[in-house]
TIFI-837126 format. One record per residue (C-alpha): z, x, y. Coordinates in nm, 2 decimals, m for minus. Each point is the difference from the previous one (the first is absolute). Layout:
BEGIN
REC      z      x      y
REC      Z      X      Y
...
REM end
This chain:
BEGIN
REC      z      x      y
REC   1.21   0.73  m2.94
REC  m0.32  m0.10  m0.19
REC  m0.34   0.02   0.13
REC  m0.26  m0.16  m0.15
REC  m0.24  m0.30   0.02
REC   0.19  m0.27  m0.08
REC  m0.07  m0.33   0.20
REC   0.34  m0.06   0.21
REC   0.04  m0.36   0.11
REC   0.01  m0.11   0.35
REC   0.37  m0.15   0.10
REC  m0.10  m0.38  m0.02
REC   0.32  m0.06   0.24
REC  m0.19   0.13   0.30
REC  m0.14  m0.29   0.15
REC   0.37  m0.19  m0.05
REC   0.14   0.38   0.21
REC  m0.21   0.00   0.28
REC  m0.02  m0.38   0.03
REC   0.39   0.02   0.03
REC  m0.04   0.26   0.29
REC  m0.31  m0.17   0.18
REC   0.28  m0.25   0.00
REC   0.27   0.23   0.15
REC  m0.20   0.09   0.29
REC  m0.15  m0.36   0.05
REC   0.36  m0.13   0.06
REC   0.17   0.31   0.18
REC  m0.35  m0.08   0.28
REC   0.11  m0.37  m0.02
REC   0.31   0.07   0.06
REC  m0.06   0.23   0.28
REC  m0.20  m0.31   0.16
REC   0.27  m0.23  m0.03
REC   0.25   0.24   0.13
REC  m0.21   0.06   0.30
REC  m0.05  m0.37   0.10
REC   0.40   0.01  m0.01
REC  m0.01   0.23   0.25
REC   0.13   0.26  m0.23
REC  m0.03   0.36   0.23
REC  m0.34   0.18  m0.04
REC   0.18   0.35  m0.10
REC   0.14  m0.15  m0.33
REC  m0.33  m0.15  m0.09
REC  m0.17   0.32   0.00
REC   0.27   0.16  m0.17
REC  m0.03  m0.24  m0.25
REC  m0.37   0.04  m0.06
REC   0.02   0.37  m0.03
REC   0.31  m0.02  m0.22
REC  m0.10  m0.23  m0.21
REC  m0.30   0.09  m0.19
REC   0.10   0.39   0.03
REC   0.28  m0.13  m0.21
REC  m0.23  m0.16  m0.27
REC  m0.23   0.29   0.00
REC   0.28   0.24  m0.05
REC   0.15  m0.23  m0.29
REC  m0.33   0.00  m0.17
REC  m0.04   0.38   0.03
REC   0.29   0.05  m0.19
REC   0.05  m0.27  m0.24
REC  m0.32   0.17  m0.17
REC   0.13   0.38   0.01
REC  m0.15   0.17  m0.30
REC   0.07   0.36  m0.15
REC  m0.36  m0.08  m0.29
REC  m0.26   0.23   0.14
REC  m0.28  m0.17  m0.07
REC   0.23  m0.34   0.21
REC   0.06   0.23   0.29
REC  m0.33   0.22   0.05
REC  m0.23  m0.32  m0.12
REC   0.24  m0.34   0.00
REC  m0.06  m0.01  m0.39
REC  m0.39  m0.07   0.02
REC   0.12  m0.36   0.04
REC  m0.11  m0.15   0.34
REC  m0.22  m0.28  m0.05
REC  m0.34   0.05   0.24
REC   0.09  m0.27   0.28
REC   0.33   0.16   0.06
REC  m0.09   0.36   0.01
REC  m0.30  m0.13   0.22
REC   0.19  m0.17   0.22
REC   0.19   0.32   0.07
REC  m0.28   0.22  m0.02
REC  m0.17  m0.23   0.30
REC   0.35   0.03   0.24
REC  m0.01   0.34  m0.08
REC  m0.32   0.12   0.05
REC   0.01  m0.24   0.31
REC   0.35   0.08   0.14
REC   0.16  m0.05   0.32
REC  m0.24   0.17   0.20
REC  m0.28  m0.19  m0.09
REC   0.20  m0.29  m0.05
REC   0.15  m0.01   0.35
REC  m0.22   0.25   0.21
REC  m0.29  m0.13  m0.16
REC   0.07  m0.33   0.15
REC   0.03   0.13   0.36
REC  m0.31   0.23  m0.05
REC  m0.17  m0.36  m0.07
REC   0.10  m0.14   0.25
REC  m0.07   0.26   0.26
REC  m0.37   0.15  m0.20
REC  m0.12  m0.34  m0.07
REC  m0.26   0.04  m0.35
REC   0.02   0.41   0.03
REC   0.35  m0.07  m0.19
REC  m0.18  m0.09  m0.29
REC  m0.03   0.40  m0.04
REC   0.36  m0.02  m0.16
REC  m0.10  m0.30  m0.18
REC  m0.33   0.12  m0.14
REC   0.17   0.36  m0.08
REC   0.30  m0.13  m0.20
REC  m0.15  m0.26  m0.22
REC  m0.30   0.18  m0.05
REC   0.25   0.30  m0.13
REC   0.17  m0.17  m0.22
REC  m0.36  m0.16  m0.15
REC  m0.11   0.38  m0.01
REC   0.32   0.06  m0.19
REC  m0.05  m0.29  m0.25
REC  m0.36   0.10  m0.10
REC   0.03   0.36   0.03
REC   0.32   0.16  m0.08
REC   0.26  m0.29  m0.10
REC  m0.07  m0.06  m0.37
REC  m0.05   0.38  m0.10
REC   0.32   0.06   0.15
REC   0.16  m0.23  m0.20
REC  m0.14   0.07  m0.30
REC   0.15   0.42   0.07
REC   0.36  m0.20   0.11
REC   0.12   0.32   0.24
REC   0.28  m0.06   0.21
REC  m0.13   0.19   0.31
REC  m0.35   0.04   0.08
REC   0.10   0.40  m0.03
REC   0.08  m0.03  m0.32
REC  m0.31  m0.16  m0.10
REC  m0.22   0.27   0.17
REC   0.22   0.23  m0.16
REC  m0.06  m0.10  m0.37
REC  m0.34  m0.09   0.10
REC  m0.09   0.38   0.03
REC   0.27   0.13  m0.19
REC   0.10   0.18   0.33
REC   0.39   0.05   0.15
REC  m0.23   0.15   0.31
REC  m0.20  m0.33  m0.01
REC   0.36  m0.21   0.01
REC   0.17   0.19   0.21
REC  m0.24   0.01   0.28
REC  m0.08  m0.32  m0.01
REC   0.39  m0.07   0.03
REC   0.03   0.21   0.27
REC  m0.33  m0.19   0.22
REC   0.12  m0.35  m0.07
REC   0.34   0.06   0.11
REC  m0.17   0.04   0.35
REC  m0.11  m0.36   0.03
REC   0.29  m0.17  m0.19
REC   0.22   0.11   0.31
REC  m0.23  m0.12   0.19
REC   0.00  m0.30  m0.09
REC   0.38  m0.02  m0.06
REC   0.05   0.12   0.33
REC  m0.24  m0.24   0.16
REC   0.22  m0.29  m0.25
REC   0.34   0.09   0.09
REC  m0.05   0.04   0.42
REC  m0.24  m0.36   0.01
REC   0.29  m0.18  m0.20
REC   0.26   0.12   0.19
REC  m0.16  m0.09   0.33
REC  m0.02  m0.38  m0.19
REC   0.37   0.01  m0.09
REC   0.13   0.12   0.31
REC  m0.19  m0.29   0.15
REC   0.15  m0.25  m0.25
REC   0.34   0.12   0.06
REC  m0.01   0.16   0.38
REC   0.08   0.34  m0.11
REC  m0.10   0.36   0.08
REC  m0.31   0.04  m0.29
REC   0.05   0.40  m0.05
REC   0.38  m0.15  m0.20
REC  m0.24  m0.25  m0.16
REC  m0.24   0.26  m0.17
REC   0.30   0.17  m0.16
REC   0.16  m0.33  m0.13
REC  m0.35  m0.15  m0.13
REC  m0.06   0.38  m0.20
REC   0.38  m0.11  m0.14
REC  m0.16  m0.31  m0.13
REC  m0.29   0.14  m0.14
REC   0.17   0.22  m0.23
REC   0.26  m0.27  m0.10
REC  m0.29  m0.21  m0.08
REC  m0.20   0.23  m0.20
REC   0.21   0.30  m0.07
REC   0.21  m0.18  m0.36
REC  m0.33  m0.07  m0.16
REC  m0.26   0.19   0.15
REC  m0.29  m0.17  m0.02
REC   0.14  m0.26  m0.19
REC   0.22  m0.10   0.28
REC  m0.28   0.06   0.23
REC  m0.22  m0.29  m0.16
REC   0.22  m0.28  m0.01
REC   0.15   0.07   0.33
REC  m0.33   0.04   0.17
REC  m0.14  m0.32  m0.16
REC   0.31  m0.20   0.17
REC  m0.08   0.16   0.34
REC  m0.37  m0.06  m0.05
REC   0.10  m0.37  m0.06
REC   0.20   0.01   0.34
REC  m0.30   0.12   0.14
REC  m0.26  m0.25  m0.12
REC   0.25  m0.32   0.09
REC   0.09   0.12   0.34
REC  m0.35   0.07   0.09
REC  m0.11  m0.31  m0.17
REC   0.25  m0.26   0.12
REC  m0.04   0.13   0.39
REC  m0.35   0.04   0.05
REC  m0.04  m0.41  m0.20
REC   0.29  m0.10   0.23
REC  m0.24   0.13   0.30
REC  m0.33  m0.10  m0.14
REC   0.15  m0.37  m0.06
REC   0.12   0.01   0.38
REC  m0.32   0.15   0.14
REC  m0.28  m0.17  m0.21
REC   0.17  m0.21  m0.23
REC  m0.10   0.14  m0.29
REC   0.18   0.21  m0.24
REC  m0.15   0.23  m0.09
REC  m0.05   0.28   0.23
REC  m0.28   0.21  m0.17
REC  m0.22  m0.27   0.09
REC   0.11  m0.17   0.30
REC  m0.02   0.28   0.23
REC  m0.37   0.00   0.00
REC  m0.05  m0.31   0.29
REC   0.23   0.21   0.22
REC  m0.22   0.32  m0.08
REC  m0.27  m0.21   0.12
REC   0.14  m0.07   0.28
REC   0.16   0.33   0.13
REC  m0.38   0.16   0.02
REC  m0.07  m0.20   0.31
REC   0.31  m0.05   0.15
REC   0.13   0.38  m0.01
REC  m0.27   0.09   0.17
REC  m0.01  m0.22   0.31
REC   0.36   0.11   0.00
REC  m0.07   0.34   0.07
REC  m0.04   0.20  m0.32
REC  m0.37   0.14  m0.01
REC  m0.20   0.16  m0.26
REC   0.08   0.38  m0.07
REC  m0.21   0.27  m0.13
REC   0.12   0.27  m0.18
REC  m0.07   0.34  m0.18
REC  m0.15  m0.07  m0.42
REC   0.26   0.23  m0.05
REC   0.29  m0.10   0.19
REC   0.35  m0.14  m0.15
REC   0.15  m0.16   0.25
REC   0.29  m0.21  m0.18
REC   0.31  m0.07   0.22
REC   0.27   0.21  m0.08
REC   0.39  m0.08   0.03
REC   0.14  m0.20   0.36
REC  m0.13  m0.21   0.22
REC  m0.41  m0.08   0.10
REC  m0.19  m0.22   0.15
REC  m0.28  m0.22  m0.15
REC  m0.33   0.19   0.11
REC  m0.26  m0.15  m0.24
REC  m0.12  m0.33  m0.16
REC   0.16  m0.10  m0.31
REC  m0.39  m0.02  m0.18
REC  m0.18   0.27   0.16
REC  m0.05   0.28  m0.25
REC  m0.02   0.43   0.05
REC   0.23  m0.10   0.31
REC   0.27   0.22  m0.05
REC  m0.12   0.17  m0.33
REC  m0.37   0.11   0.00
REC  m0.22  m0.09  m0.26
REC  m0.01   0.35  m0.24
REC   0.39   0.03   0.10
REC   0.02  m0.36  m0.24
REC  m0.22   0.12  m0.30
REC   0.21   0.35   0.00
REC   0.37  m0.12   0.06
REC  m0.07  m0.28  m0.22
REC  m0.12   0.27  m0.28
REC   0.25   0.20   0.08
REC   0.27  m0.25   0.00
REC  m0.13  m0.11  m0.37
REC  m0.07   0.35  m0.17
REC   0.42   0.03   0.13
REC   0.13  m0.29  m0.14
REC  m0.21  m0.01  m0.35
REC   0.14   0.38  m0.06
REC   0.36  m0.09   0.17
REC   0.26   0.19  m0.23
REC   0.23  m0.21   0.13
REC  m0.20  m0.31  m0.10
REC  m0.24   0.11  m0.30
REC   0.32   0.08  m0.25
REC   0.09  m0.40   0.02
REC  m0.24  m0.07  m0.25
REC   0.11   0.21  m0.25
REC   0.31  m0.29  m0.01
REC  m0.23  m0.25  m0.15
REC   0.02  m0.12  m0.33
REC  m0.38   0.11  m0.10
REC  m0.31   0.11   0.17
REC  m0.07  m0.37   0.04
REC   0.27  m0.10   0.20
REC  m0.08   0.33   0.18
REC  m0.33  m0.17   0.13
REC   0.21  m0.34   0.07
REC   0.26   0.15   0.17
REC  m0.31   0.16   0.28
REC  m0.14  m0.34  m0.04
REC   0.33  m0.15   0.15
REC   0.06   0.28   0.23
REC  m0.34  m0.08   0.17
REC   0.05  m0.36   0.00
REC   0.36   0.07   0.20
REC  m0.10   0.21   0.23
REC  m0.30  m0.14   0.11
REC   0.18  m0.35   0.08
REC   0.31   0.19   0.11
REC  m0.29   0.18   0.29
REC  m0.19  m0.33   0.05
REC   0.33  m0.17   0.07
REC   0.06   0.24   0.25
REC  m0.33   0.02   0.19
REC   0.07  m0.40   0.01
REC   0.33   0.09   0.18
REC  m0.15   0.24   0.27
REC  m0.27  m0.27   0.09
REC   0.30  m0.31   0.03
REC   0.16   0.30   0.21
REC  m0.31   0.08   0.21
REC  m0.02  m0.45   0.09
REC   0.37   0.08   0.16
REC  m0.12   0.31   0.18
REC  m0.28  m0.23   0.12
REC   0.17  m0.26   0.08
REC   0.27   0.20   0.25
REC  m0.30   0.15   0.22
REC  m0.28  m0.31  m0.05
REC  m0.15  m0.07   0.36
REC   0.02  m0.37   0.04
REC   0.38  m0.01  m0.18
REC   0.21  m0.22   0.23
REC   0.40   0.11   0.06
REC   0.20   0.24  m0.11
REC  m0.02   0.24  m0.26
REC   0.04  m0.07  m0.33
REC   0.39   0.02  m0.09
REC  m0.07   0.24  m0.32
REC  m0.10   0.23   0.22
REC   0.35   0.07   0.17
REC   0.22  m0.01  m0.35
REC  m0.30   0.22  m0.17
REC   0.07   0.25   0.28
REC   0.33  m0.03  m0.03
REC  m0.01   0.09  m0.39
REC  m0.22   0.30   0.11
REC  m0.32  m0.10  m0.16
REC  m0.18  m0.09   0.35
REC  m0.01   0.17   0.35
REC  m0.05  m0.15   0.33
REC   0.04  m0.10   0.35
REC   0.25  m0.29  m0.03
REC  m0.06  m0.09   0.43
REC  m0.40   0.01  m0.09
REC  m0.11  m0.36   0.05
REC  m0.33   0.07  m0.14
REC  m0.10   0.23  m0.31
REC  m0.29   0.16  m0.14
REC  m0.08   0.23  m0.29
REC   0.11   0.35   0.16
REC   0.33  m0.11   0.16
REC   0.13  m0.16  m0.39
REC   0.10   0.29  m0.20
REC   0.09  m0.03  m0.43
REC   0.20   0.22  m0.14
REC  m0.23   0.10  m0.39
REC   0.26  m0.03  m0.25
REC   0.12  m0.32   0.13
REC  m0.30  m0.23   0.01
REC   0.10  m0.11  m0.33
REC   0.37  m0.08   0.12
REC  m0.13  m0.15   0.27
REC  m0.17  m0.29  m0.16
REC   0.27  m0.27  m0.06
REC   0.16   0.07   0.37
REC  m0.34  m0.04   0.16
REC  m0.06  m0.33  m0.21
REC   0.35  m0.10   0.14
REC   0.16   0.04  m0.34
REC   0.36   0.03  m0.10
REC   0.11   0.40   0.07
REC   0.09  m0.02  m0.40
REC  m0.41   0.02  m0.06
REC   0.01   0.31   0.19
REC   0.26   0.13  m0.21
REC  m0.14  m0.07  m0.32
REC  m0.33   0.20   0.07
REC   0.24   0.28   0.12
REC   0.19  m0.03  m0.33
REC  m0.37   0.01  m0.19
REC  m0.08   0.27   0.22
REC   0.29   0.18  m0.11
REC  m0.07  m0.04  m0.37
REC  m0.41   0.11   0.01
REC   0.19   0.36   0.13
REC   0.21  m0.02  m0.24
REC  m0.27  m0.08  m0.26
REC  m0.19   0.25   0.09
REC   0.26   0.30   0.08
REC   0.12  m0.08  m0.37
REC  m0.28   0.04  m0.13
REC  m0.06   0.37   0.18
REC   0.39   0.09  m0.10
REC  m0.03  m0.04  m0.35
REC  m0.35   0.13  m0.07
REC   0.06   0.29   0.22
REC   0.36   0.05  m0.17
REC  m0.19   0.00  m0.38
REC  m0.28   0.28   0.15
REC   0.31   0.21   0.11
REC   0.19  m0.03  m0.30
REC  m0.27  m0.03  m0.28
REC  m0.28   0.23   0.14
REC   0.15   0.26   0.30
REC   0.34   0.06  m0.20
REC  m0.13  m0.02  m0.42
REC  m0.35   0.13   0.18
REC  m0.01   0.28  m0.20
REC   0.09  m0.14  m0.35
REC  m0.17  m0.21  m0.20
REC   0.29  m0.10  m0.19
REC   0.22  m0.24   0.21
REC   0.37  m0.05   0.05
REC   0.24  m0.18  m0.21
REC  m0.05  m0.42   0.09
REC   0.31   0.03   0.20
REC  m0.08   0.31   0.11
REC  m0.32  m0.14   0.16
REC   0.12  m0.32   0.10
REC   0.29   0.19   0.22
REC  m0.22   0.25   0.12
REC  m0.27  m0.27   0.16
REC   0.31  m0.26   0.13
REC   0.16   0.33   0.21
REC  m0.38   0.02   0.14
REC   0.04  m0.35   0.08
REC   0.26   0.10   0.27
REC  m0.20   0.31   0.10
REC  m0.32  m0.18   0.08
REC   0.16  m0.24   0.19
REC   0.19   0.27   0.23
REC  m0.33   0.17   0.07
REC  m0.15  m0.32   0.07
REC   0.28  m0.07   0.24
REC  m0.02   0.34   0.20
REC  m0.37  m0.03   0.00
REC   0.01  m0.29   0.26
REC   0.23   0.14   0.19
REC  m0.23   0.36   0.01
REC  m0.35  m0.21   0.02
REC   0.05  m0.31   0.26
REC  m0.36  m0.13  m0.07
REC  m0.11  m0.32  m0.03
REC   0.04  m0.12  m0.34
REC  m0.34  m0.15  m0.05
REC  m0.16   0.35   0.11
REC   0.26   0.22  m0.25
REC  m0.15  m0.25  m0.31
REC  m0.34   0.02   0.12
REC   0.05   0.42   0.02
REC   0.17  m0.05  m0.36
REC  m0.28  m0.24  m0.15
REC  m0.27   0.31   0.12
REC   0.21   0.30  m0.16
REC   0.04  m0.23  m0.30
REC  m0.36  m0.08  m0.05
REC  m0.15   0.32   0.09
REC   0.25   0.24  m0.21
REC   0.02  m0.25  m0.30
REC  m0.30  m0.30  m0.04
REC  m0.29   0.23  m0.07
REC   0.21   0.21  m0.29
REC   0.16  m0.32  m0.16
REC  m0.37  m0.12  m0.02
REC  m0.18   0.28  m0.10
REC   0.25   0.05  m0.28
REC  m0.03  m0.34  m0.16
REC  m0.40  m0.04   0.05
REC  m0.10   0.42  m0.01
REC   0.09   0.18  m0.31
REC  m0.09   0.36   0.15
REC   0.26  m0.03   0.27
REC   0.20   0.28  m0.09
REC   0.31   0.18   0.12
REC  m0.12   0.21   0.25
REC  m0.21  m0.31   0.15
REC   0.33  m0.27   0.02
REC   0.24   0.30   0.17
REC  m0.27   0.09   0.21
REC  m0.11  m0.36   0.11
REC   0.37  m0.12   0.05
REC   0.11   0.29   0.24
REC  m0.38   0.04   0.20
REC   0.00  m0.42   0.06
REC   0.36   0.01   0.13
REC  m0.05   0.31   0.19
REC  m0.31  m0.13   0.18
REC   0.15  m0.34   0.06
REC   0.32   0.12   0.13
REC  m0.22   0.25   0.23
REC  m0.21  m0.28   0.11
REC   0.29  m0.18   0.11
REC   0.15   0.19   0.19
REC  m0.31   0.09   0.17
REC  m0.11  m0.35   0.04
REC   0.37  m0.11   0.18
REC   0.00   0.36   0.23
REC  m0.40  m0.14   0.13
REC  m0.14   0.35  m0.18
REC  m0.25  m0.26  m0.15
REC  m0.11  m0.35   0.07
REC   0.10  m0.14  m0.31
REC   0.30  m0.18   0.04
REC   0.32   0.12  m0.23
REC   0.06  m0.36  m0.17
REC  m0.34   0.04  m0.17
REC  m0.09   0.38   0.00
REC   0.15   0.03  m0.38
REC  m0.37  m0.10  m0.12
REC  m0.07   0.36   0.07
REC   0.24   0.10  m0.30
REC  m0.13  m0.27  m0.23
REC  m0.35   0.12   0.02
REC   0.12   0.35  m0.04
REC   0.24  m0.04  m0.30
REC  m0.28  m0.14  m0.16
REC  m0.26   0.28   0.09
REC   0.23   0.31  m0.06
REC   0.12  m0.20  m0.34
REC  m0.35  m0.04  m0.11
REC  m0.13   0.38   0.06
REC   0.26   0.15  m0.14
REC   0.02  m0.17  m0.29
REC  m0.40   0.02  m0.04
REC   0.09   0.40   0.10
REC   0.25   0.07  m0.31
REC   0.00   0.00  m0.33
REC  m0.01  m0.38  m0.17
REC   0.33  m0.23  m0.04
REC   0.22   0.09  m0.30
REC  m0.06  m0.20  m0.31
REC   0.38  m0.12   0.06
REC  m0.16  m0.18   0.34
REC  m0.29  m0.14  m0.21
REC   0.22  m0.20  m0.25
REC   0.22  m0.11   0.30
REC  m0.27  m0.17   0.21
REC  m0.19  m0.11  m0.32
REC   0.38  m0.18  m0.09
REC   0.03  m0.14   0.38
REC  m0.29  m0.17  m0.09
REC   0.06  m0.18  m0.27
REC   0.21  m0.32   0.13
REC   0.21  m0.03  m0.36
REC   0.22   0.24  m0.18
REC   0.35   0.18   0.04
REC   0.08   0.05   0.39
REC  m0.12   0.40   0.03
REC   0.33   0.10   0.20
REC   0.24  m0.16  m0.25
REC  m0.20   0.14  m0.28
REC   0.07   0.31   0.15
REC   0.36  m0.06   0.11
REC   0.08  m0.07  m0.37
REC  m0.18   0.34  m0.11
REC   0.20   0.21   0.18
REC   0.34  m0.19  m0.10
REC  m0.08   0.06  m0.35
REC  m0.09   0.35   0.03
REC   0.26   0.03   0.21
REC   0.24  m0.14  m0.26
REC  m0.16   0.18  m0.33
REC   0.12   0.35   0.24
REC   0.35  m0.11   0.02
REM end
């Protein structure tokens, strides 16, 4: 393989590829909707929506296997920006924000916008701060980087070790959310599901790495975007008559602020520090949709959304994605897009928990005349709502919603045909699978590239390395798999635990060692392993009650110690090596050879003038 700076063109066929499946899964839903008005039975429709573009995902996985090094740890350095943005915005976003973020909308009103404010906000941070200086190195792993950064194995080999903590994490909280979505879809025990969607994860990614990854992730972000799309415009159309949801929700926000509250839902106050986001099942509205610091506090906002940012901009899971870009240019774009998606992908949903909160309303309004509404009884039956079916007369405490269905619930509440509800299932399915894929085969390249070769500067063979990081494929998936069986958390609170650990062991370092040249050795190990150490710490003591700082956002202890410990020893000890010098001063300068496949090429020739 040859490393070198050489522009490599972008595959002008994409647009025709992705057209062609955009086209796939637009006919196999209009399909399913003529089927159903034939009275086809229910259980084949959903088979045939989880079949279906599982099938396509799998077919693009491997019709792009790759045994090139540089295809499988880095997809070539040839994903043009709006693709790998697109991906990057699904992934950072996933199906925890993607589908409990749309119940913890509709149940916390504006505190939500904690979620909102943290992820785009993180991937902004990322952008200005660390994006284009990783790009410019072009490491695989985020270990790696830090690695050659200080010319430390200690320095990449802890760092390995702490973001293998988080990656689970979020793996875990990936695999156990999308198998509760498919074993809705099908009607199906979800424990089977979380082994069979780990399957399709490594069919999908495990033949090209990250390669595979990228194209297969930017197919299920498409499946994402139209599902969400096409339902919540179908419901904005019915509702308000205009389509386009982002904006026509704002005359039913309007609206809601009186009305909830005659109907019962008063004005709460709570703690500036508490966190109060609904967790998995079923809860009752308790709050108005606009009244803010009702069910997170005002400090609680500023920290978890800092938190939730300093997480996502140093994500090794997400970060390495813009080393696949052709140049640091299309590094910026590719954050550009990725901020664009997945703020429209969040607004779209806050526009779908206030068309859900006008149904809620309009079951338990006072002056309704007749029965209930008839959504109410198939909505229940589907599991998304609970009830008393005798009750002639509702309010907000005797109508429970079950979190990671509010989405789901949409079309059947709008009276919809049941194929709607399946669709957002089946983009559901596909942010988890976006997401865990992403996870898998980052995770699987820190295991093989920087625990196993940790201790050798010189790397395996190609196929050597290429092997090595597809077998961790499998791995990381099976330790994802147990995990949710050994932690049964709610998945939004395991990604919110894993955002924390992230930011506090790895933001502060990654900064200081692009923008400080006297971070040294000593300073990175130490920051990495005191800012996990304390976050994980605080954690735990913030879920046991020890302190009153809730779990979900106690990780801003470890950020503000990573960065303290980092700082004095580095002041403490002797001055970075002249090695580290020329390495920042090279980060910094946009143009030139990519630093990691200058280096890559060194040791092959050295390695080649031994033998």
């Amino acid at each position: 393989m040859t490393f070198g700076a050489r522009s490599r063109l972008v595959n002008p066929r994409l647009g025709t590829y992705f057209s062609i499946f955009a086209s796939l899964f637009a006919a196999l839903v209009l399909l399913a909707l003529i089927f159903e008005q034939l009275r086809i039975e229910d259980g084949w429709l959903r088979i045939a929506l989880f079949v279906g573009p599982v099938v396509l995902y799998c077919a693009i996985g491997l019709a792009v296997a790759t045994q090139d090094t540089l295809g499988f740890f880095a997809a070539g350095r040839r994903v043009p920006a709006a693709y790998s943005g697109l991906v990057l915005a699904i992934s950072s976003l996933g199906a925890t924000f993607i589908v409990a973020g749309c119940g913890a909308f509709f149940f916390a009103g504006f505190d939500a916008l904690v979620l909102m404010v943290g992820a785009i906000s993180g991937l902004v941070v990322m952008a200005m701060v660390l994006a284009p200086f990783y790009r410019k190195f072009g490491a695989f792993t985020v270990p790696s980087y830090l690695g050659r950064r200080f010319e430390s194995k200690t320095v990449r080999l802890t760092s390995a070790i702490v973001a293998t903590v988080p990656m689970l994490l979020v793996m875990a909280a990936e695999l156990k959310l999308g198998g509760a979505i498919a074993g809705q879809l099908v009607g199906a025990d979800p424990a089977i599901f979380v082994v069979l969607l780990a399957a399709i994860v490594a069919l999908c990614v495990g033949p090209g790495g990250m390669r595979s990854f990228t194209w297969t992730a930017v197919a299920q972000a498409i499946a994402v975007l139209i599902s969400i799309m096409a339902v919540a415009t179908v419901v904005s159309i019915v509702v308000t008559a205009l389509p386009i949801p982002q904006l026509a929700n704002g005359p039913l926000v309007r609206g809601l602020v009186r009305q909830e509250v005659n109907e019962g839902l008063s004005l709460i106050g709570v703690w500036p520090l508490a966190f109060g986001l609904p967790g998995e099942g079923m809860h009752v509205l308790s709050k108005p949709y606009t009244q803010p610091f009702g069910t997170v506090g005002s400090l609680a906002f500023v920290i978890g959304s800092l938190t939730i940012a300093a997480g996502v901009a140093s994500a090794p899971w997400l970060l390495p994605r813009v080393a696949v870009a052709p140049g640091i240019y299309e590094a910026r774009k590719s954050l550009g897009w990725s901020t664009v998606f997945a703020g429209f992908v969040m607004l779209t949903l806050s526009s779908v928990a206030v068309f859900m909160r006008d149904f809620a309303l309009d079951a338990v309004i006072s002056d309704r005349i007749g029965p209930l509404p008839a959504w109410l009884k198939q909505a229940a039956s589907l599991g998304f709502v609970s009830y008393d079916a005798d009750a002639t007369r509702l309010d907000f405490a005797s109508l429970a919603f079950n979190r990671d269905s509010i989405l789901f619930a949409l079309p059947v509440a709008a009276e919809l045909p049941l194929v709607f509800c399946y669709v957002l299932m089946a983009a559901g399915l596909a942010a988890a699978l976006v997401s865990a894929g992403a996870t898998a085969v980052s995770l699987a390249a820190i295991l093989g590239e920087d625990v196993v070769q940790g201790l050798s500067w010189e790397p395996e063979s190609k196929e050597n390395r290429v092997w090595i990081s597809r077998g961790f494929v499998g791995i990381a998936l099976i330790a994802g798999s147990a995990l949710t069986a050994l932690a049964p958390t709610d998945p939004l609170q395991l990604v919110l635990w894993a955002l924390g650990l992230t930011g506090a062991s790895l933001f502060s370092v990654l900064t200081l060692s692009i923008w400080w040249k006297r971070l040294t050795t000593a300073g990175a190990v130490c920051g990495i392993v005191s800012g996990f150490g304390v976050a994980a710490t605080s954690i735990y003591l913030g879920e046991s009650g020890a302190i009153s700082v809730p779990g979900s956002i106690a990780g801003c202890f470890g950020i503000v110690a990573s960065a303290g410990v980092a700082l004095l020893v580095s002041v403490m000890r002797r001055e970075a090596s002249r090695h580290a010098l020329e390495v920042v001063r090279d980060i910094r300068i946009p143009g030139g050879q990519i630093i990691y496949d200058r280096d890559m090429q060194r040791l092959q020739l050295k390695k080649h003038s031994r033998t």
